[in-house]
C-alpha positions in Angstrom: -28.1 -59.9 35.1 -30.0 -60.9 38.5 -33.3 -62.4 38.7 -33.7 -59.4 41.1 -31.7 -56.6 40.8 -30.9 -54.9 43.9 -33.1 -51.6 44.1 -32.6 -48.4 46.6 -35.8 -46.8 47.4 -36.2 -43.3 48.5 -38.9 -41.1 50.1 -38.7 -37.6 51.7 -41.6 -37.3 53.1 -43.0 -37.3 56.9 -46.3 -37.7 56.6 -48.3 -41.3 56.0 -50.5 -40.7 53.6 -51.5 -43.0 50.6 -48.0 -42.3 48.5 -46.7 -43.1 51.9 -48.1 -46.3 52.6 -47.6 -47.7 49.1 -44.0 -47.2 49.3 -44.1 -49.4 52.8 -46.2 -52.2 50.8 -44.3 -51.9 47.9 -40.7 -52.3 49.8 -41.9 -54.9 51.8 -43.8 -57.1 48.8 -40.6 -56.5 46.6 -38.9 -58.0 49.7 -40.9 -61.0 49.7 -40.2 -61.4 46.0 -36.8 -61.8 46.7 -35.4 -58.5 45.5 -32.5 -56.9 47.4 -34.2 -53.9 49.0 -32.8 -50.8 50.7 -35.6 -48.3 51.9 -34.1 -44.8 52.6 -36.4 -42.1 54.2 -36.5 -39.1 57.0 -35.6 -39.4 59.9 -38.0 -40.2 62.4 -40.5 -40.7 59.8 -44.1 -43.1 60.0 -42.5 -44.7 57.1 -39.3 -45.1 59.0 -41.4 -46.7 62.4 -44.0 -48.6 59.9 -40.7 -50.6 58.3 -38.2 -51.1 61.6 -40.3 -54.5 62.3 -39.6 -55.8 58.6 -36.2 -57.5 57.8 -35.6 -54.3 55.3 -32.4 -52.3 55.8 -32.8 -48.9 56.3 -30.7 -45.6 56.2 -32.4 -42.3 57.2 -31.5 -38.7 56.3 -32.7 -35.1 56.6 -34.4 -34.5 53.4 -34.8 -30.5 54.7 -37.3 -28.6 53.0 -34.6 -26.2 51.2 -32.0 -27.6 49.0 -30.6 -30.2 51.4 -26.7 -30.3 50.0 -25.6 -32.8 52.7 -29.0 -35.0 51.9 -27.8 -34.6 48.1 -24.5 -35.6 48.7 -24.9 -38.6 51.5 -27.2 -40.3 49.0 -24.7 -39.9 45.9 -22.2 -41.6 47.8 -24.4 -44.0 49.5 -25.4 -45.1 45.5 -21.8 -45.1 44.7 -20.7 -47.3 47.7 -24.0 -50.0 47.6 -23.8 -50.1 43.3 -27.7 -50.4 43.4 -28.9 -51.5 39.6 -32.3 -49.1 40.8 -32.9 -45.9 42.5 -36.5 -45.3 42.5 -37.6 -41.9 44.3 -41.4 -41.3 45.6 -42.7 -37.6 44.9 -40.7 -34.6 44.5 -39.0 -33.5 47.8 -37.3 -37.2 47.4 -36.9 -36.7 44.0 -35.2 -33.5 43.4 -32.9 -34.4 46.1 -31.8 -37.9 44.6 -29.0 -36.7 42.1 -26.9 -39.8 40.7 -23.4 -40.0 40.5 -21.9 -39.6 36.4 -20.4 -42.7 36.2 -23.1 -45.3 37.6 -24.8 -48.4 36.2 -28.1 -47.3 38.1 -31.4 -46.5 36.9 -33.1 -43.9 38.4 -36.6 -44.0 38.5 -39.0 -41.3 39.4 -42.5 -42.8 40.6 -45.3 -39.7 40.8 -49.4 -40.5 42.0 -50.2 -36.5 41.3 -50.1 -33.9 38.9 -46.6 -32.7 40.5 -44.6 -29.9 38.3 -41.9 -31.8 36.3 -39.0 -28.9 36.2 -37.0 -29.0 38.5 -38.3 -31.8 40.5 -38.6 -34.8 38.0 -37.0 -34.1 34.7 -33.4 -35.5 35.4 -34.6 -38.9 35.9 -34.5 -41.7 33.5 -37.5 -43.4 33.5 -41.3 -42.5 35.2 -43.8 -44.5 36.3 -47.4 -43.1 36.7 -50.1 -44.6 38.9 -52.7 -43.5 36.3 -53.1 -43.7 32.7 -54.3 -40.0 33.1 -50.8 -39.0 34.7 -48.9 -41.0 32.3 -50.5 -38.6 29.4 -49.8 -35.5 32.0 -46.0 -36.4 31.9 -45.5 -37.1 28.3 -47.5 -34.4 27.7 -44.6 -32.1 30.1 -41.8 -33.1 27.0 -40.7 -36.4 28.6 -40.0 -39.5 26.2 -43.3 -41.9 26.0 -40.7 -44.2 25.9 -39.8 -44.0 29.1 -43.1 -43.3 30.9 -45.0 -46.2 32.1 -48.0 -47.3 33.8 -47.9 -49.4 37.1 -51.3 -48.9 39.4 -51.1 -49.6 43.2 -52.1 -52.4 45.2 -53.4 -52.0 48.6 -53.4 -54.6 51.5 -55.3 -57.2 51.8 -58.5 -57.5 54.0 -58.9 -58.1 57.0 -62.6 -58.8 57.9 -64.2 -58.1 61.1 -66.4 -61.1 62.8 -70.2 -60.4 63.5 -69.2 -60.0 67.4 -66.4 -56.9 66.0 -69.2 -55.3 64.3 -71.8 -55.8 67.0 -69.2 -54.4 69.3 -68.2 -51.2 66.8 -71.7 -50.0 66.6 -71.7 -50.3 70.5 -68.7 -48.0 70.8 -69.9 -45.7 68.1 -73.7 -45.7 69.1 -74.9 -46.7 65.6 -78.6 -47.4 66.1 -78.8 -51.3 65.3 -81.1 -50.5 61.8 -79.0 -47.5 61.0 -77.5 -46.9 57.3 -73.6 -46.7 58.2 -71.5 -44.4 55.2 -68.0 -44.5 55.6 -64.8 -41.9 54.8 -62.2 -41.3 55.3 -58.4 -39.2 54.6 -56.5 -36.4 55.5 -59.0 -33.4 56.8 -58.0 -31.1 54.2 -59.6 -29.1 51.5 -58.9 -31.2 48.6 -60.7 -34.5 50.1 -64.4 -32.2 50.4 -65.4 -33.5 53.4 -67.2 -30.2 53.4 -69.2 -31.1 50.4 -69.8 -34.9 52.0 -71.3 -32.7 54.9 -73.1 -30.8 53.1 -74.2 -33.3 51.2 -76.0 -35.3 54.3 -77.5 -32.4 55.8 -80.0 -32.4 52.4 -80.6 -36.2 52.9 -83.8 -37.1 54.5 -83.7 -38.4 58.1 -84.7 -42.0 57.1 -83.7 -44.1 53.8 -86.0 -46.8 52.9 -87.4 -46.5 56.8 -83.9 -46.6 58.3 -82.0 -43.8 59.6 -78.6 -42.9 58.8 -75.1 -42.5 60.2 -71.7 -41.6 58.7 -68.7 -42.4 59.8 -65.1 -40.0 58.7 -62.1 -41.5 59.6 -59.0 -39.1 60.0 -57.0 -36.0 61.1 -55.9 -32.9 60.3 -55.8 -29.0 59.9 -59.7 -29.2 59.1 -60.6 -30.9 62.2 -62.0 -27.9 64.0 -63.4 -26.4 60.7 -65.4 -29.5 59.6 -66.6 -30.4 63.6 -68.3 -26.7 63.5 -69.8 -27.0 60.2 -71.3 -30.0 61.4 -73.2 -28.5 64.0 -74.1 -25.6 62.0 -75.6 -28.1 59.7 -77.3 -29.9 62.9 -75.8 -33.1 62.2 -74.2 -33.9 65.2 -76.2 -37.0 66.1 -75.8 -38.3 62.8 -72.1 -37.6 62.1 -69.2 -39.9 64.0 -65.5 -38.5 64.2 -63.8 -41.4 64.4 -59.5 -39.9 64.4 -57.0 -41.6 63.0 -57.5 -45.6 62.3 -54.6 -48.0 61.2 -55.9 -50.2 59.9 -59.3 -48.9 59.3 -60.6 -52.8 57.9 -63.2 -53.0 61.2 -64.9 -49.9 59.5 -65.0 -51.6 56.0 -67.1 -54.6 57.7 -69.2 -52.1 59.6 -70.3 -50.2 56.6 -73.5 -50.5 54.0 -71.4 -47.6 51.6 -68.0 -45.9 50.7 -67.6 -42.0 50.3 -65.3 -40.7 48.1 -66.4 -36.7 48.2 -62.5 -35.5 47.1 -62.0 -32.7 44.6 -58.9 -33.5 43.5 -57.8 -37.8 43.4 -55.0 -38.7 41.0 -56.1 -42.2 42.0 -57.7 -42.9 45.5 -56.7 -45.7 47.0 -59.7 -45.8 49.5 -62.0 -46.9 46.5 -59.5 -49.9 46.2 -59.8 -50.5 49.5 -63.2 -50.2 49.7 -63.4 -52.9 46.7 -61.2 -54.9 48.5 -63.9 -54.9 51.2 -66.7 -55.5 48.6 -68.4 -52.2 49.5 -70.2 -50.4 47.1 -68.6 -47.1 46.3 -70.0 -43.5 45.8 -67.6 -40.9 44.3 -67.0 -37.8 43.2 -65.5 -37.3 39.5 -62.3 -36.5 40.4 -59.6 -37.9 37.2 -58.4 -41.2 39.6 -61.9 -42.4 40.0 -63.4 -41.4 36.5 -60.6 -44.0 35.3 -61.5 -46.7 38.1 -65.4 -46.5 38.5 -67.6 -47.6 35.3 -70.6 -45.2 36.6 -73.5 -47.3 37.0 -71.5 -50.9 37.2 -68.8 -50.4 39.6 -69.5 -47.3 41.4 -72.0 -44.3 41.4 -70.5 -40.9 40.3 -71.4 -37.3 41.2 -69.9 -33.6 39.9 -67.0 -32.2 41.8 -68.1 -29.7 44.5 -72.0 -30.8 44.0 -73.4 -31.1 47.8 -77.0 -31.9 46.2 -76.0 -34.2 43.6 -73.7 -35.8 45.5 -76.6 -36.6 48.0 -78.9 -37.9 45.5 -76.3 -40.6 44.3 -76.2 -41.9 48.2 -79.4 -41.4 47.9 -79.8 -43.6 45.2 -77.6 -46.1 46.8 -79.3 -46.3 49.9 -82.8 -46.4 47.8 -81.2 -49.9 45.5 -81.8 -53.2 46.6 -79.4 -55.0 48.3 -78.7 -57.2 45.9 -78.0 -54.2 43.7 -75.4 -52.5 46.0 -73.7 -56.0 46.7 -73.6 -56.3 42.6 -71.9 -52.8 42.8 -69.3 -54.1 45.5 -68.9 -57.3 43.9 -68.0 -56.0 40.4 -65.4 -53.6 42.0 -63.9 -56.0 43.9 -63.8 -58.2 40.2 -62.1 -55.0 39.0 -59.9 -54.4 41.7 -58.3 -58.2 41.4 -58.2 -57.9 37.7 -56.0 -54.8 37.9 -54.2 -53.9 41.2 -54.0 -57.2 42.9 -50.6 -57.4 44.3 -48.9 -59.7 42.3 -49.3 -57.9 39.0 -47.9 -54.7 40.1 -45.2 -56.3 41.6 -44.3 -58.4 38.5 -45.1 -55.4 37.1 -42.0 -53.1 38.5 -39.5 -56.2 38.7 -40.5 -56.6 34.4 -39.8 -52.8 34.3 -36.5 -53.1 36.1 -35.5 -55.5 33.8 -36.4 -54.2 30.8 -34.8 -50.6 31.8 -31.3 -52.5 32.8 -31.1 -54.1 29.5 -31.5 -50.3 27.6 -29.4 -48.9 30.5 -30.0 -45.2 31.9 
């Protein structure tokens, strides 16, 4: 058997969200391990444009919202021609599509970060990997073998810090009042990530925190954009709220900010409290199952109800309101967390133990 068993490693999707950008860093660190990678995803897909400057072959297909036969076919014989010892797939459109051939020595496994519905989309392959412990419970849980479900988290990249003069120069851009409070978000403007609720949430804060005022940053696009822009000048928080769009890589923001927002409703892991961590930022979150697992409330993060606008502002409240010693203790112990648990070289020793150990049982 190879120390690195070659690996084929598909994704449907054509957006660039946080599933999305794993499966780049996870391709391109397998890479670097010396694995023999093939990355296989949409045409004209971010993921697609995010890997064509990495030494990582790639071969692009449809993947058609409907039952894409030519997608289904062009990757059965594309595992028959390559002999791949693992095809692992990356949510469901990629999965469902990604049908083996009978007589093959690969492994195909199914890698899900949500609460996704198993028939029909995930059930045929041989072996899952969860991103939580709470998903891995969801799955066996939907009839399929603990013995074949397993637990790998994510990493996420590494830091890149901004120098005093960046800062300086962000709150320039931005207009952040030199003593201002910065609170930082960001995702996808849609319903699930309760921005809402986040604005909500700072229209009941008082003007000034421990004698500073107060500004909050939300990083991202989306069908929301309109929607959340008017509700923040019905709340009359338009000189206190900063749209910042799309930022890759959002790091300069990390440095800028005093606290990390989390306001999602639904988070099967949320990968912006690792990055936050990453950054050393102290983290306020919602309760969603992905950061209920991650934050220890009180040591590593602050944690408010789902949908709770007013306590949701008394935990940045109480943030805000700590000394800073205490919020750079909060920061400090997630960061401790964070290499404990997802630093990159455990989760990718992590897959490359998993292939091994699947080849030696077989499919």
């Amino acid at each position: 058997m190879p120390d690195h068993p070659a690996s084929i490693h598909v994704l449907g999707g054509r957006q660039f969200g946080g599933a999305d950008q794993f499966y780049v860093r996870l391709i391109r660190a397998l890479r670097e391990a010396g694995q023999d990678v093939t990355a296989i995803n949409r045409v004209g897909s971010p993921v697609a444009q995010a890997l064509n400057d990495d030494d990582v072959p790639q071969v692009h297909f449809p993947f058609a919202n409907s039952f894409d036969a030519w997608t289904v076919w062009r990757l059965r014989a594309l595992v028959a021609q390559r002999e791949p010892c693992i095809v692992q797939t990356y949510m469901g459109r990629a999965t469902r599509l990604t049908r083996l051939p009978a007589k093959t020595r690969a492994v195909h496994i199914a890698r899900l970060g949500g609460y996704y519905k198993i028939d029909g989309y995930y059930r045929h392959a041989h072996a899952w990997v969860g991103n939580t412990k709470g998903l891995c419970d969801y799955l066996v849980k939907s009839g399929l073998p603990a013995e074949r479900v397993f637990h790998i988290g994510n990493f996420v990249p590494d830091p890149v810090v901004a120098s005093p003069q960046q800062v300086e120069a962000l709150r320039a851009e931005w207009a952040i009042p030199k003593d201002a409070w910065v609170m930082f978000t960001l995702g996808r403007l849609i319903d699930i990530k309760g921005f809402d609720d986040l604005l909500k949430a700072a229209s009941l804060l008082p003007r000034e925190i421990n004698g500073r005022p107060w500004v909050l940053l939300i990083a991202g696009t989306g069908p929301l954009d309109a929607e959340l822009k008017s509700l923040t000048s019905q709340l009359q928080l338009e000189s206190q709220v900063r749209w910042l769009g799309w930022q890759d890589p959002p790091d300069a923001f990390y440095s800028l900010a005093d606290v990390f927002i989390c306001p999602s409703r639904k988070e099967t892991l949320g990968n912006v409290i690792l990055e936050a961590w990453n950054h050393g930022l102290p983290v306020v979150s919602t309760r969603t199952p992905g950061a209920t697992e991650l934050i220890d409330d009180g040591t590593t993060g602050l944690l408010s109800p789902i949908e709770a606008p007013e306590a949701l502002a008394g935990r940045i409240r109480d943030m805000l309101a700590a000394t800073p010693s205490q919020r750079a203790a909060f920061g400090e112990a997630g960061r401790q967390f964070l290499q404990a648990n997802f630093s990159k070289p455990a989760i990718v020793n992590a897959y490359l133990s998993l292939y091994d150990r699947l080849l030696m049982n077989g499919p």
